[in-house]
C-alpha positions in Angstrom: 30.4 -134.6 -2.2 32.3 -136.2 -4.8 34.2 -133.3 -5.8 35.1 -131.0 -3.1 37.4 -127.8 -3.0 38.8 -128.4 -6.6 39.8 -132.2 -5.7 38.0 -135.2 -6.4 37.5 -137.5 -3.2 39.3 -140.5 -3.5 37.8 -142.8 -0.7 34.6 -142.3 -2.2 32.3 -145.4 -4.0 28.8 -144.7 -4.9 26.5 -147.5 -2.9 22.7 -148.4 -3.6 20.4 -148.5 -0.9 21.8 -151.7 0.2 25.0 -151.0 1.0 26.2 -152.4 -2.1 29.4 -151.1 -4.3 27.9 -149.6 -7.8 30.8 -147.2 -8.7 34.4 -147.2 -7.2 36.9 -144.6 -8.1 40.4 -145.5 -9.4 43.1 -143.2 -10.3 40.2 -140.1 -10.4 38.1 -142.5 -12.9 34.4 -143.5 -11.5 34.1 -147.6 -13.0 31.7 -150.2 -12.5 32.7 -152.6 -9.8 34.1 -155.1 -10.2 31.6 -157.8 -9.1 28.6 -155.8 -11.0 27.7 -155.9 -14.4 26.5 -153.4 -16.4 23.1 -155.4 -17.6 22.6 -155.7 -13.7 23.1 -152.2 -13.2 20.9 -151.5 -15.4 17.9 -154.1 -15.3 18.4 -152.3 -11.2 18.2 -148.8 -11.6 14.8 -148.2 -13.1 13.4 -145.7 -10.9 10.4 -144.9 -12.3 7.2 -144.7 -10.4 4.6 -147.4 -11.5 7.7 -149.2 -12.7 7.8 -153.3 -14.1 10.6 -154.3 -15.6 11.4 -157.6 -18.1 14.6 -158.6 -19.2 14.9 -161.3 -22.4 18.1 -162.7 -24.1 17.3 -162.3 -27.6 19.2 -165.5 -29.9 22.9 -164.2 -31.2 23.1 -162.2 -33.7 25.8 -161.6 -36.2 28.7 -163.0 -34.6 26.8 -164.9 -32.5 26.5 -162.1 -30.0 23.6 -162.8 -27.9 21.6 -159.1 -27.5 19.8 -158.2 -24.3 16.2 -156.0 -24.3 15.4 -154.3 -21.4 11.4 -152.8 -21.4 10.3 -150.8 -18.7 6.4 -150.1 -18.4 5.3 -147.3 -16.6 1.7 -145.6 -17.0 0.6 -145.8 -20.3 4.3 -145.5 -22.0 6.7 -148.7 -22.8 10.0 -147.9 -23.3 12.6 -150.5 -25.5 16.4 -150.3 -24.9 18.4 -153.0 -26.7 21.8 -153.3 -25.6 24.6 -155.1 -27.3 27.2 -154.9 -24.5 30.3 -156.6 -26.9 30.0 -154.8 -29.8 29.1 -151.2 -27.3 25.9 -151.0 -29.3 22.7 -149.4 -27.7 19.9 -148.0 -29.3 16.5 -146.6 -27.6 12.9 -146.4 -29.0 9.3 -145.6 -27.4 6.1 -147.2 -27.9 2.9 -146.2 -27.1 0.4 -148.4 -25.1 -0.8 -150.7 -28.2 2.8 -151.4 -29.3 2.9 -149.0 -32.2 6.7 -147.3 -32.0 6.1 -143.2 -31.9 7.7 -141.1 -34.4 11.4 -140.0 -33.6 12.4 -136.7 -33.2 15.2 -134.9 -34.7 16.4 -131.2 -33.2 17.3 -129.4 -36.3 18.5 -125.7 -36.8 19.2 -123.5 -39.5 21.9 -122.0 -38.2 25.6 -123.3 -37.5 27.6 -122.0 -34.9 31.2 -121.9 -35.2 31.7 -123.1 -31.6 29.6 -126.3 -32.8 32.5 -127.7 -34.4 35.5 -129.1 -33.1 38.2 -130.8 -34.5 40.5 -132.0 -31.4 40.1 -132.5 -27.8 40.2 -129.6 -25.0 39.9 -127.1 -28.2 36.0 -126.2 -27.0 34.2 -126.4 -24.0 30.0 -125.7 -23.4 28.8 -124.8 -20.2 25.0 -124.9 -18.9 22.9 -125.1 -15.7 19.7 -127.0 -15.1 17.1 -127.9 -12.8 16.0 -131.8 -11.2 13.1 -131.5 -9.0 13.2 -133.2 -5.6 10.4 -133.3 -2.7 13.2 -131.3 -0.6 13.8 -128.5 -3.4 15.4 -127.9 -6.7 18.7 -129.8 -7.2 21.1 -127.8 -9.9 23.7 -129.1 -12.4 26.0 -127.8 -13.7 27.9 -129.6 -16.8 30.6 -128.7 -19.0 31.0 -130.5 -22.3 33.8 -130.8 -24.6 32.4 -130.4 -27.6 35.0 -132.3 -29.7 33.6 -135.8 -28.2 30.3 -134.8 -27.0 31.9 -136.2 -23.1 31.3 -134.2 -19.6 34.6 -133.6 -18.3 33.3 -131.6 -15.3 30.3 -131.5 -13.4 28.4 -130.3 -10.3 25.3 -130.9 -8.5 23.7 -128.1 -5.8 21.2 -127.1 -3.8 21.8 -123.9 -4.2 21.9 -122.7 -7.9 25.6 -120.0 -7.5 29.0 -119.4 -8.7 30.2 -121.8 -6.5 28.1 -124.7 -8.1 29.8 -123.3 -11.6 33.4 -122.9 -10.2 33.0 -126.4 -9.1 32.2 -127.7 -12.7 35.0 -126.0 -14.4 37.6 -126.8 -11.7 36.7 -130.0 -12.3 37.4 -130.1 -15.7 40.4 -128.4 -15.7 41.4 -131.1 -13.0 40.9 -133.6 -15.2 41.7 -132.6 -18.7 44.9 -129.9 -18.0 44.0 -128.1 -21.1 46.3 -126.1 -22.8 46.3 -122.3 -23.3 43.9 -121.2 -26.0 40.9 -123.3 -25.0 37.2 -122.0 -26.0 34.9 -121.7 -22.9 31.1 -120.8 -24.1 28.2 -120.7 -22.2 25.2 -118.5 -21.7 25.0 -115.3 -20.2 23.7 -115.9 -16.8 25.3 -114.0 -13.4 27.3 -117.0 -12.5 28.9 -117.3 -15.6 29.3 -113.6 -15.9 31.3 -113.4 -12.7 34.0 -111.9 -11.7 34.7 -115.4 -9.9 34.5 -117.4 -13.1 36.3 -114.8 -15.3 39.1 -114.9 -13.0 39.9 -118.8 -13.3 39.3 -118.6 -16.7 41.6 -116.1 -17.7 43.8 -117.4 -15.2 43.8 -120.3 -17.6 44.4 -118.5 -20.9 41.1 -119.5 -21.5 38.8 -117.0 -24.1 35.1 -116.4 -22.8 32.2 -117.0 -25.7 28.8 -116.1 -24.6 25.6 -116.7 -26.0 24.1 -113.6 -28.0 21.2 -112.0 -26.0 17.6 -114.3 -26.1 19.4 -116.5 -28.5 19.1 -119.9 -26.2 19.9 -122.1 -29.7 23.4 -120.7 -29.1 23.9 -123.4 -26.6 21.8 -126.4 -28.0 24.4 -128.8 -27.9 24.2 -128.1 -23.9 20.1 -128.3 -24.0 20.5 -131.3 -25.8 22.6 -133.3 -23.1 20.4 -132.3 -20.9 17.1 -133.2 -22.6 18.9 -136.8 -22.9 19.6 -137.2 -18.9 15.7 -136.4 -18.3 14.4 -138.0 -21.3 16.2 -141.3 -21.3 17.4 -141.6 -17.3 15.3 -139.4 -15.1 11.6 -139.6 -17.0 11.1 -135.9 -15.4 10.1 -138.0 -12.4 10.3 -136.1 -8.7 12.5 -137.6 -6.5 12.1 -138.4 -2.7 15.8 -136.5 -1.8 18.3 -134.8 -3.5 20.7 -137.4 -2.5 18.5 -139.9 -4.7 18.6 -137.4 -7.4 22.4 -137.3 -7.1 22.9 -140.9 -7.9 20.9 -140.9 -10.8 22.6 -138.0 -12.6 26.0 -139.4 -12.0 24.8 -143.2 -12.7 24.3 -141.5 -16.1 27.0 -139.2 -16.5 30.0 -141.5 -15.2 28.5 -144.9 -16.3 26.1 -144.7 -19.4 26.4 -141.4 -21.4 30.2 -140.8 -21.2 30.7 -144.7 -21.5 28.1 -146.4 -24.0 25.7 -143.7 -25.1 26.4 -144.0 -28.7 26.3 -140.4 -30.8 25.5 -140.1 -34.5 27.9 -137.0 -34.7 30.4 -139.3 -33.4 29.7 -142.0 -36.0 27.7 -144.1 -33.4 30.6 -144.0 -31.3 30.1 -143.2 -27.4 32.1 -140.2 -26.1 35.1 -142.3 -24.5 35.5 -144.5 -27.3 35.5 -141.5 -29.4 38.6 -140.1 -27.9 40.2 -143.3 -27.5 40.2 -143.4 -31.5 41.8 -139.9 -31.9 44.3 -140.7 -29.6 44.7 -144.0 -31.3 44.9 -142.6 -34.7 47.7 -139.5 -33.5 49.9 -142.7 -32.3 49.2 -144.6 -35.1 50.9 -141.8 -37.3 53.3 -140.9 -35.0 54.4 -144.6 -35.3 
């Protein structure tokens, strides 16, 4: 485990099937190591079956900054990622079989939820459960998401779909992000979440509860939405061999893409550590 009884294992590094050092953790932060780079990591980690891959440098752009396209073909579906490492830049498309780019998709809503919106770090949190399909069983994850930056500060990955793979999560994130008193925790109202386990942390915390209305699963769309993005752009709803492969995946995408470099328009095209690193930035700047 990489999180285990509220702590986060320090003499762990995530390896690929080779024995090879992808992640190494430093001071309770998963980075790339150092001898990898992140176009290797991920012109490597296409996992899909029926997968070819082909990598062009495309001539510098403005700047002079050359731009690297990744397309990986499987069955009938091409998917383009161009990645401009320098300037953080990284935007995704899908083509059809002929070439011709499909129409994107926007999630819309006619409702706003207050807990939608917030204006600093640690002031909201979003909490949700989901399902990766593996030949050896279901493998759960639980996520929770503050919602000021769009970044998972805690997460936690199960066979077994109880409070425990919840309380792991939110210990988590309270390891790593100490909030202060006051802090908005919403999620659904599933059993684990509904706990007497999870209720007792939290308010242990001075942390208020929010809940979901009843059947009202737009409630928690910022949630669906992260996790429509680690199965849409990173897992392909493939089926894995193990739950161990499984494993690597989701926190190849958690710990080194999405938090990292996936960019957000609700951030303005900013990735959710860069985000932060901006309003942290900006309260020094004035405090200057």
């Amino acid at each position: 485990e990489l999180y285990k009884d509220g702590v986060l294992q320090t003499n762990d590094d995530l390896t690929d099937e080779n024995g090879a050092v992808l992640f190494t953790l430093n001071d309770g932060v998963y980075q790339f190591a150092a001898n990898l780079s992140e176009t290797r990591f991920w012109s490597e980690t296409c996992t899909m079956p029926g997968c070819n891959e082909q990598e062009i440098v495309l001539p510098g752009g403005q700047g002079g900054i050359q731009e690297t396209m990744v397309s990986y073909e499987y069955d009938d579906l091409y998917r383009l990622t161009e990645a401009n490492y320098d300037n953080g830049l990284y935007f995704h498309y899908e083509y059809d079989a002929v070439g011709n780019r499909l129409t994107e998709t926007t999630q819309t809503s006619s409702t706003s939820y207050a807990y939608d919106i917030a204006n600093r770090p640690n002031e909201k949190w979003v909490t949700d459960i989901t399902y990766i399909p593996t030949n050896e069983g279901w493998l759960y994850l639980a996520a929770v998401m503050d919602l000021f930056s769009r970044k998972i500060v805690g997460w936690s990955m199960s066979d077994s779909i109880d409070t425990d793979l919840v309380e792991n999560a939110l210990r988590m994130a309270l390891y790593q992000r100490e909030p202060e008193a006051g802090l908005l925790h919403h999620s659904d109202r599933g059993s684990q979440y509904t706990s007497h386990q999870i209720r007792k942390i939290l308010e242990a915390n001075k942390i208020q509860i929010s809940m979901s209305r009843k059947g009202e699963c737009h409630d928690n769309a910022v949630m669906e939405s992260f996790f429509g993005s680690l199965k849409c752009e990173w897992l392909g709803f493939q089926t894995y061999k193990t739950r161990a492969e499984a494993r690597q995946d989701v926190f190849a995408y958690i710990e080194g893409f999405y938090n990292k470099i996936r960019l957000h328009s609700t951030l303005g095209y900013y990735s959710p550590d860069k985000f932060e690193f901006q309003y942290y930035q900006s309260l020094n700047s004035v405090s200057i």
